[in-house]
C-alpha positions as CSV (number, residue, x, y, z in Angstrom):
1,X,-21.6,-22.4,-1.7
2,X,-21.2,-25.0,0.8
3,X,-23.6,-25.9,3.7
4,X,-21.8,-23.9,6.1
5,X,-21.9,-20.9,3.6
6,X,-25.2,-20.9,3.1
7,X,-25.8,-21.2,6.9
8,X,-23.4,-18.1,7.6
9,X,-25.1,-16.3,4.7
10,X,-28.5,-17.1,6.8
11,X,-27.0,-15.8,9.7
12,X,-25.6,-12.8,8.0
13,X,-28.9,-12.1,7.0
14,X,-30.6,-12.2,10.2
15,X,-27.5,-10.0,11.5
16,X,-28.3,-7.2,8.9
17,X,-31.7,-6.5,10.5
18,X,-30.6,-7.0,14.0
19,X,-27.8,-4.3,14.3
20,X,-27.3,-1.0,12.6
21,X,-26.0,-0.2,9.3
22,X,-22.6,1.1,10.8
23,X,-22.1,-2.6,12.6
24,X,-22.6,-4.7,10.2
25,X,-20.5,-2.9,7.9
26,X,-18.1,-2.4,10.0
27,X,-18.1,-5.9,11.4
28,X,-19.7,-8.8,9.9
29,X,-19.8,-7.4,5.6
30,X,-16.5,-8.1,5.5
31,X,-16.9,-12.0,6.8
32,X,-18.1,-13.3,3.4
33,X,-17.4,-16.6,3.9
34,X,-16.5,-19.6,6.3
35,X,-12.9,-21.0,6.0
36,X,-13.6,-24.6,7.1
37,X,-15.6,-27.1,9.7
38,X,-13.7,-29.1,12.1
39,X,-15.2,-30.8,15.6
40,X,-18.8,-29.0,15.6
41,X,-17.5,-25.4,14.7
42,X,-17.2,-23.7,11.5
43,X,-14.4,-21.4,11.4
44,X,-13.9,-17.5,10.0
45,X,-11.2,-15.8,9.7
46,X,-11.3,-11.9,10.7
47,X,-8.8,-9.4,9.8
48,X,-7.5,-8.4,13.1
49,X,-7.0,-9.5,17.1
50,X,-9.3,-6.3,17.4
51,X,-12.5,-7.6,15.3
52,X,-12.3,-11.0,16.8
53,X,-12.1,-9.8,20.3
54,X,-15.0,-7.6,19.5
55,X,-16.7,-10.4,18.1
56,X,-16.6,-12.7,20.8
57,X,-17.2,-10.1,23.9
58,X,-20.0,-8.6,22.2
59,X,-22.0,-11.1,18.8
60,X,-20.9,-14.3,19.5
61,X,-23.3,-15.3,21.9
62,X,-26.1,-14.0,19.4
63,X,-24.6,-15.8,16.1
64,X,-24.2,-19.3,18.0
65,X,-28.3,-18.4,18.9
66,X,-29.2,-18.7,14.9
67,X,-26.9,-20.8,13.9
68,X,-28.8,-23.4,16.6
69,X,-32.1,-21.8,15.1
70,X,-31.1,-22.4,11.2
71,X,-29.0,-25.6,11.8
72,X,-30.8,-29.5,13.1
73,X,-27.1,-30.1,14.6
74,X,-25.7,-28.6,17.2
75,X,-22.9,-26.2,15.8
76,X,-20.5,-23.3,17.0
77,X,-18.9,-20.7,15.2
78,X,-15.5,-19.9,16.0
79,X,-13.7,-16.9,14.9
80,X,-9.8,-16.9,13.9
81,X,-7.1,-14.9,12.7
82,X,-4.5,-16.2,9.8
83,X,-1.8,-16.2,12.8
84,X,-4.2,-18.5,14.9
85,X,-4.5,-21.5,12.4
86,X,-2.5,-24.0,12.5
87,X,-1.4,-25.6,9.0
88,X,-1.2,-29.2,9.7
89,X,-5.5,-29.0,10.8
90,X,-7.5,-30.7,7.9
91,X,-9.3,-28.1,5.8
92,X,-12.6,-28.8,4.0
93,X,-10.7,-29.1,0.6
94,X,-7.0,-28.0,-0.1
95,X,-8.0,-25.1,-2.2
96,X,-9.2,-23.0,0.2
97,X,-6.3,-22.9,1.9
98,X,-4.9,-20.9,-1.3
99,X,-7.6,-18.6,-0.9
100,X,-7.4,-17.0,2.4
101,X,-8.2,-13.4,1.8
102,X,-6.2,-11.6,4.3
103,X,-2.8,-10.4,3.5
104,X,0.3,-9.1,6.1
105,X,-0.6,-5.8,7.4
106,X,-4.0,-6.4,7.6
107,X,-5.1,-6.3,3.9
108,X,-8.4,-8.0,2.5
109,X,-6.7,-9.3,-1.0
110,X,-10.6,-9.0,-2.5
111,X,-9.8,-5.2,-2.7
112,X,-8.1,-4.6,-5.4
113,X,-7.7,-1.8,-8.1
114,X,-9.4,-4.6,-10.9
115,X,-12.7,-5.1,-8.9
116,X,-13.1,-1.6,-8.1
117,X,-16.2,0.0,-10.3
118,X,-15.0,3.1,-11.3
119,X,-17.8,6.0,-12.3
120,X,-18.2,9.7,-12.3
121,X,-18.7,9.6,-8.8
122,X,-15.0,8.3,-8.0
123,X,-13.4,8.8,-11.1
124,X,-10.8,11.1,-9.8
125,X,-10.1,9.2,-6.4
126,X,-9.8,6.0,-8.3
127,X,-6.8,8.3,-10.7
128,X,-5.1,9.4,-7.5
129,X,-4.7,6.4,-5.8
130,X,-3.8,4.4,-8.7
131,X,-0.9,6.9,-8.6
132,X,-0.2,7.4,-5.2
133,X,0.4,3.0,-5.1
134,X,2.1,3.6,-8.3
135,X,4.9,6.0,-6.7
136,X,4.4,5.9,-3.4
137,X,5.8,8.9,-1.0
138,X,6.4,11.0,-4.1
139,X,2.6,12.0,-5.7
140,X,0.4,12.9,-3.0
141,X,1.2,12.0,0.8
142,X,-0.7,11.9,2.8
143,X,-4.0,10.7,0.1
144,X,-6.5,11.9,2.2
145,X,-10.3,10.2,1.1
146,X,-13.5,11.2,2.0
147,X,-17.4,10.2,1.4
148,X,-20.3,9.0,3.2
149,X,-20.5,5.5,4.8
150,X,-20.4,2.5,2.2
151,X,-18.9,4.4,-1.0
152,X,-15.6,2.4,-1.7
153,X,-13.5,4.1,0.7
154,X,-12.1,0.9,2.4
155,X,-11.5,-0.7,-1.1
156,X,-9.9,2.2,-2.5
157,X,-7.4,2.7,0.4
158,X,-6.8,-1.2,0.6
159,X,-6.4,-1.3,-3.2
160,X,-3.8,0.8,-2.7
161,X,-1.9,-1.5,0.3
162,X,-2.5,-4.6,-2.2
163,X,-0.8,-3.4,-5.7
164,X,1.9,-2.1,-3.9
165,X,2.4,-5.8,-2.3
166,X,2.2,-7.4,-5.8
167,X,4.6,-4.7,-6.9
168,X,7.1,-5.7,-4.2
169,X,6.0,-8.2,-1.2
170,X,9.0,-7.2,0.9
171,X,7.5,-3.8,1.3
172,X,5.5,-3.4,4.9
173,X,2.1,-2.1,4.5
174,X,0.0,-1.4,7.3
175,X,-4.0,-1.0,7.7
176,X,-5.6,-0.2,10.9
177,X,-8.9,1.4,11.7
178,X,-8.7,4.2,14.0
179,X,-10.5,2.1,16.8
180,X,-7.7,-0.2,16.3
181,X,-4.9,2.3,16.6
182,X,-6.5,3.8,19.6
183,X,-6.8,0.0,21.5
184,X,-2.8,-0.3,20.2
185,X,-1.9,2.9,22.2
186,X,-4.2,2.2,24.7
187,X,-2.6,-1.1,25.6
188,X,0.5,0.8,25.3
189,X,0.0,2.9,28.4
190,X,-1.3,-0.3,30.0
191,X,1.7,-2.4,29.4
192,X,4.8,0.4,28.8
193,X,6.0,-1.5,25.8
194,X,7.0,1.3,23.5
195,X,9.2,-0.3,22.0
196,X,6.0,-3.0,20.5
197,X,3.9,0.0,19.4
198,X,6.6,1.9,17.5
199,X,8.1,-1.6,16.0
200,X,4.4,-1.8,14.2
201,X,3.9,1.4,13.4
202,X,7.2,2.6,12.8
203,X,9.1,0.2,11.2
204,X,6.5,0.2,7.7
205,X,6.3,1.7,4.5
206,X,3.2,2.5,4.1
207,X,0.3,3.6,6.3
208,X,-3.5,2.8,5.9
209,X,-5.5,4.8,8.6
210,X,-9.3,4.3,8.0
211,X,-12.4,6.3,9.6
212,X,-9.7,8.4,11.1
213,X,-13.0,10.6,12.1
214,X,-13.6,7.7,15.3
215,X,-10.3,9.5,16.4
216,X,-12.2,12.5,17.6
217,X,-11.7,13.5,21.3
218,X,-9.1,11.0,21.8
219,X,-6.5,13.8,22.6
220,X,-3.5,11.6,23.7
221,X,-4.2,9.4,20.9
222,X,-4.0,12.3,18.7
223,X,-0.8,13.3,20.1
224,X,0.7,9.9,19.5
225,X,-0.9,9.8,16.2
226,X,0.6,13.3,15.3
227,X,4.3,12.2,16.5
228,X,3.7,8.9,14.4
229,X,2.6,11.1,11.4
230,X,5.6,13.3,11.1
231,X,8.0,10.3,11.6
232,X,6.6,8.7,9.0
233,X,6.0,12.0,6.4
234,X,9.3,12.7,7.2
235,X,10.9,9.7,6.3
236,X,8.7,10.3,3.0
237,X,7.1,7.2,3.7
238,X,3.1,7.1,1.9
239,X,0.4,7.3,4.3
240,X,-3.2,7.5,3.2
241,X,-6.4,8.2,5.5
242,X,-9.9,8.1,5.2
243,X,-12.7,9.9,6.5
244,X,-16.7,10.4,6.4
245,X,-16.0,14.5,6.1
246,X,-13.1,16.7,5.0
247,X,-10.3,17.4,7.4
248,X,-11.7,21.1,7.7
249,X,-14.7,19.4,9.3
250,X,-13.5,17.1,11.9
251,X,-15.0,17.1,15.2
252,X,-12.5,17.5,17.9
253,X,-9.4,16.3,16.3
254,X,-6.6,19.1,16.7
255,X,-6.3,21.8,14.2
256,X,-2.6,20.9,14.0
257,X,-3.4,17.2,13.0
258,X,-6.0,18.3,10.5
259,X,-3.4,20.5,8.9
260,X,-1.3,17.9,8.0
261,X,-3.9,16.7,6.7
262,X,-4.3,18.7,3.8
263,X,-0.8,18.9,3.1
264,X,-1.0,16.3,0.2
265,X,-4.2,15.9,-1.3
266,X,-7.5,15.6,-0.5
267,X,-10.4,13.6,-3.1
268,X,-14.1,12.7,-2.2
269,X,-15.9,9.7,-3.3
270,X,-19.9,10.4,-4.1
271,X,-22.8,8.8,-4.5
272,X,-22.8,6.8,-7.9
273,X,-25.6,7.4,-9.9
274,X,-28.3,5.2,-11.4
275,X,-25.7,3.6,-14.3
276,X,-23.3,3.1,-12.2
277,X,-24.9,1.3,-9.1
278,X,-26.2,-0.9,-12.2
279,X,-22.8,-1.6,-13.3
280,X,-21.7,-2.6,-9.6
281,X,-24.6,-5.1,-9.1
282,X,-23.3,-6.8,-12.5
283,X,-19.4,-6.8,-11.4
284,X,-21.1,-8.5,-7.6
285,X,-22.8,-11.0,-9.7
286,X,-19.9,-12.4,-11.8
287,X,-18.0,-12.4,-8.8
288,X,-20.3,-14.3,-6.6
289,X,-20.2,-18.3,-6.2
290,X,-24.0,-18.4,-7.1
291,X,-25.8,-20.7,-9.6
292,X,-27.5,-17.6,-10.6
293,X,-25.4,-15.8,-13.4
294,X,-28.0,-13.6,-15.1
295,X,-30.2,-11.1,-13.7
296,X,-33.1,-9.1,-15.9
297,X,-32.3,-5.3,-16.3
298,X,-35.2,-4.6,-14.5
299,X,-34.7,-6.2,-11.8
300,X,-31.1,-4.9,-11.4
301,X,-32.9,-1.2,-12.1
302,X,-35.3,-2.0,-9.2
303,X,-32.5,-3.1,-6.8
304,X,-30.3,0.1,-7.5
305,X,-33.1,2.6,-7.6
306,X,-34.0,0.9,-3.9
307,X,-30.6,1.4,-2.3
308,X,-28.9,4.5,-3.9
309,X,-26.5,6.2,-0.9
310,X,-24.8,3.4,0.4
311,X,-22.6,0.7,-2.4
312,X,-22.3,-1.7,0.5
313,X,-26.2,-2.2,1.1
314,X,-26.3,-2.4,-2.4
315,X,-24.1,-5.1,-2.8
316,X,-25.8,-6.6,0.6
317,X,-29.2,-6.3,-1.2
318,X,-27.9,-8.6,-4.2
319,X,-27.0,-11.4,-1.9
320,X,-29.8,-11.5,-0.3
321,X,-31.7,-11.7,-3.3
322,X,-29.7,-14.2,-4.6
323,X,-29.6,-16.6,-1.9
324,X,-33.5,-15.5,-0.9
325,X,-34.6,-17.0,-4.7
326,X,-32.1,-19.9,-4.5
327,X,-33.4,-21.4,-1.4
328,X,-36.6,-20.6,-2.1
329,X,-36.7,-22.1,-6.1
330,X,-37.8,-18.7,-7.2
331,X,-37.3,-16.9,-10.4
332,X,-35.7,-13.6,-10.4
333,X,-38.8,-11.1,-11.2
334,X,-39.7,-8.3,-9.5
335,X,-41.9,-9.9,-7.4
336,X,-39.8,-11.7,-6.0
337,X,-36.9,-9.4,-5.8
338,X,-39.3,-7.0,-3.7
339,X,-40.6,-9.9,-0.9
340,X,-36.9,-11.0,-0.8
341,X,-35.6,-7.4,0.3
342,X,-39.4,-6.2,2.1
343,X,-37.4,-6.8,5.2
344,X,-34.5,-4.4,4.7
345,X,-37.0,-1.9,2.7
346,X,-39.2,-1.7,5.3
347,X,-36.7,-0.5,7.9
348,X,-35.3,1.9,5.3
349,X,-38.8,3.4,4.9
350,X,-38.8,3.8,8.5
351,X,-35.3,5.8,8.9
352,X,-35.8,7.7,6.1
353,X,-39.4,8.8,6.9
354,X,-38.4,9.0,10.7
355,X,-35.4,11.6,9.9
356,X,-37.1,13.4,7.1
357,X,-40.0,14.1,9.6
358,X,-37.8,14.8,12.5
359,X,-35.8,17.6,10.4
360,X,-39.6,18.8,9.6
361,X,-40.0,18.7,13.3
362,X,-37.1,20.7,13.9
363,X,-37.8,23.5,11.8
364,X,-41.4,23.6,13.3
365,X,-40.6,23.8,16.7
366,X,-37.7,26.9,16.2
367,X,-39.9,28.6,14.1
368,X,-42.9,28.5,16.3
369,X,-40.7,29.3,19.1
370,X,-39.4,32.2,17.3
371,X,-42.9,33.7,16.1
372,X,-41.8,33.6,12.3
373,X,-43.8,31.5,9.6
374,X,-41.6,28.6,8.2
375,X,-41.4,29.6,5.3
376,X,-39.2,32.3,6.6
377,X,-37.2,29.8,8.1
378,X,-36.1,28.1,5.1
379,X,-36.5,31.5,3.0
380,X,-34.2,33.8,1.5
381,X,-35.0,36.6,3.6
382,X,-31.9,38.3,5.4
383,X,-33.2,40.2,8.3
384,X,-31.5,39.4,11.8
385,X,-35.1,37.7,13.3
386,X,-34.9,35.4,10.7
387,X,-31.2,34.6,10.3
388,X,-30.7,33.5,14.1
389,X,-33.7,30.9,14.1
390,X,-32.1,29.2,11.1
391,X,-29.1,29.3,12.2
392,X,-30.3,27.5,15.2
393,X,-32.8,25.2,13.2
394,X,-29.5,24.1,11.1
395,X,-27.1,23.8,14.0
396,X,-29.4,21.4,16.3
397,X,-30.4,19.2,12.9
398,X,-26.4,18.9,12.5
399,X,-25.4,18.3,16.1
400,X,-28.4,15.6,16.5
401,X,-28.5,13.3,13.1
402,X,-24.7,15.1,12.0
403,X,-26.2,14.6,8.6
404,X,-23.8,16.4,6.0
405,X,-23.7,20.1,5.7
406,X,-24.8,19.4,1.7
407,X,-27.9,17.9,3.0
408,X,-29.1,20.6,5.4
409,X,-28.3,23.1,2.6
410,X,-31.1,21.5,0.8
411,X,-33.9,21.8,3.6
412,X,-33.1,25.6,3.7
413,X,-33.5,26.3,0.3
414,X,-30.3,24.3,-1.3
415,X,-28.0,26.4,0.7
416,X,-24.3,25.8,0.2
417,X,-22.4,23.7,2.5
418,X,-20.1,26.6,3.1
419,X,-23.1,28.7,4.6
420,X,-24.5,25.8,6.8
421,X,-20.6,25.4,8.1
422,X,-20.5,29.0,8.9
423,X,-24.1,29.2,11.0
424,X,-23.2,25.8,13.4
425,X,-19.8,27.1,13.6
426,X,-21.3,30.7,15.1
427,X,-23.6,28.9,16.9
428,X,-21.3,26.8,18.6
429,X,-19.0,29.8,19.4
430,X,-21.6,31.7,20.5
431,X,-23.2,29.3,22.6
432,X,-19.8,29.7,25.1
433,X,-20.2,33.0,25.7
434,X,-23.8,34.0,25.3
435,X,-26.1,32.6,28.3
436,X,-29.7,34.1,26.8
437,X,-28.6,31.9,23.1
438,X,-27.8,28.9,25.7
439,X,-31.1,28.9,27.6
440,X,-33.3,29.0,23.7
441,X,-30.8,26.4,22.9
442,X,-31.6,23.9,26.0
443,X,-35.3,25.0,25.8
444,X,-36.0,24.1,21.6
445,X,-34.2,20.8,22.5
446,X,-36.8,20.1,25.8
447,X,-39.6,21.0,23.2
448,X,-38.2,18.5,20.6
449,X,-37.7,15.8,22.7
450,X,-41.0,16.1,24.4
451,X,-42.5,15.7,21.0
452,X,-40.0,13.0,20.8
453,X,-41.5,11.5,24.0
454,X,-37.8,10.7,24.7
455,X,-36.2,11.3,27.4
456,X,-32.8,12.9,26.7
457,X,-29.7,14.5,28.6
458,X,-27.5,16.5,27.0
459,X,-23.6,18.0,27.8
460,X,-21.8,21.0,26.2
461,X,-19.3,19.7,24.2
462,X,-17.2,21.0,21.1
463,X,-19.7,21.3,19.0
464,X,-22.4,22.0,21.0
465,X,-25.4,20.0,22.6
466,X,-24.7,16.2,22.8
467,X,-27.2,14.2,22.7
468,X,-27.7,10.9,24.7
469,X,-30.8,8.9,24.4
């Protein structure tokens, strides 16, 4: 790494503990790297007009902060797309121009099929989409991908984008976030200039739609979307989205929309277990720039049993620990390994304590409510007084963390998903037609948040009680 690496890998740092999980993934994980230093700012290229806007209106201000904090010069950071630079500037050294990472369409070229760790847990997804790039339009369209945050989704679907480019480059792949699609047809209606939106979207070969899920109650998005969909499947060209849930389970996106859907085929990621996340930390290593090329196996053991739900903390915690012991002049024990990630493990002991106590909480307060024991609650027992409260205890844990249906299953007696599905979906129903089941509703949530000590309002919406802290 060069200085201005290690500085950004600072800052990245201090980013990771500043904003949630979903931001930095979603923004700054992806930025591994600065692209050069010119006139007191160090450059990085982002994928998209979209990130760096987002960048700039809403973290810029806070990275230029540490980077004065962490740096004796003064220094800017200054955030580019490929478009934007210009080829006659002086780089830091002629190879990194050969290594820019972003490819037409959008597409990180670090994703690939090759550096994808391929386990139990994604065995079958990794199959299908090494066939769907193989023949595209003629295997499964559309792919549709599903798993939790930070399970390979994005490098699956982009792996996908990139072999078919090495295949043939003068095929037009395109990648877009949902976000992204919905600020394209958004400026759309601003500007009137069909004719720009349908030259990007329609005029491709492929499709890449990721976190389709952010689509939800964007109706004439949806409807754009939906026209854009059928073009495209009928002209048999491949298009492959992903999502955090199954299309079944998608929160106010139209039933039509989630139909198509599950016209091709649908595959879930999981969570990798112990072996694997081991085998991912090893594939990180080789391919980071680090002097450090060897890690003990249990140390590597410690790091994956810390962060098991999410590869991309994972991978996050193995920087960290890399660059924590290089700067420092530490060896790699677990000593070290443990006050190099305390940080990062101490918030993590916080959320998880803090939702595992609040779904306690939530269970408590509808079964005291209710007059039944809580062991009832969670119990197997079938008689109407008890099947209502749960049925309530379940929905409001769902509509307030929207934790997976698998998960709530297991704080009612490893109940399957199917069952959890079928009480918030009666719940919800019910909620628009029965006022006595609406005025419990609003009343348990008053009683949680006053143990909360939060204020709260909350609307009616789809899927019930939304809350807003």
């Amino acid at each position: 790494m060069n200085t201005y690496d290690l500085l950004w890998q600072r800052i990245l740092n201090e980013l990771e503990i500043t904003f949630s999980e979903d931001i930095f993934q979603e923004v700054f994980e992806p930025l591994k790297s600065t692209h050069k230093y010119a006139n007191d700012h160090v450059y990085v290229i982002v994928a998209s007009e979209f990130i760096k806007n987002r960048i700039n209106r809403l973290y810029l201000s806070k990275i230029n902060a540490l980077a004065q904090k962490f740096h004796q010069s003064p220094i800017r950071f200054k955030f580019v797309t490929e478009s934007e630079l210009i080829p006659e500037e002086t780089l830091v050294s002629p190879e990194r121009n050969l290594s820019l990472k972003y490819r037409p369409g959008n597409l990180n070229a670090t994703y690939t099929f090759d550096n994808f760790v391929v386990g139990k847990s994604n065995m079958f997804a990794f199959r299908m989409a090494m066939k769907v790039a193989d023949q595209p339009g003629a295997v499964a369209n559309p792919l549709y991908i599903f798993g939790d945050v930070g399970l390979g989704k994005t490098h699956l679907m982009q792996a996908i984008g990139n072999y078919i480019l090495d295949q043939d480059i003068n095929k037009k792949v395109l990648y877009v976030k949902a976000d992204g699609f919905i600020e394209d047809f958004a400026n759309l209606l601003k500007k009137e200039r069909m004719e720009d939106f349908n030259a990007k979207y329609r005029d491709i070969d492929i499709l890449l739609v990721d976190d389709i899920q952010i689509m939800g109650g964007a109706t004439k998005t949806q409807m754009e979307f939906f026209k854009l969909f059928d073009y495209l499947y009928q002209q048999n060209k491949q298009i492959v989205i992903t999502s955090d849930k199954p299309a079944s389970e998608l929160k106010n996106i139209m039933t039509r929309l989630t139909s198509r859907f599950e016209v091709g085929l649908t595959v879930d990621i999981q969570v990798p277990d112990l072996e694997h996340r081991i085998e991912i930390l090893k594939r990180k290593l080789a391919s980071e720039s680090s002097d450090i090329h060897d890690i003990p196996l249990n140390v590597l053991e410690f790091i994956a049993s810390s962060f098991v739900t999410n590869i991309r903390e994972l991978e996050g915690a193995l920087k960290r620990v890399l660059f924590y012991c290089l700067t420092n002049n530490l060896d790699l024990t677990i000593e070290s390994v443990n006050e190099a990630l305390e940080p990062l493990l101490k918030t993590k002991r916080k959320s998880d304590a803090l939702n595992e106590n609040n779904y306690d909480r939530i269970q408590s307060i509808v079964s005291d409510f209710y007059g039944i024991s809580l062991e009832d609650l969670i119990g197997k027992k079938r008689h109407t007084k008890y099947i209502l409260p749960r049925h309530i205890a379940m929905y409001l844990i769902k509509v307030r963390y929207n934790i997976p249906y698998k998960t709530i299953g297991s704080l009612f007696g490893d109940r399957d998903h199917s069952t959890v599905l079928a009480a918030c979906e009666k719940i919800d129903n019910d909620l628009k037609q029965d006022a006595a089941l609406k005025i419990a509703v609003d009343t348990l949530i008053k009683k949680i948040d006053a143990f909360n000590k939060k204020w709260c309002s909350f609307i009616v919406g789809k899927y019930g009680i939304i809350i807003a802290i």
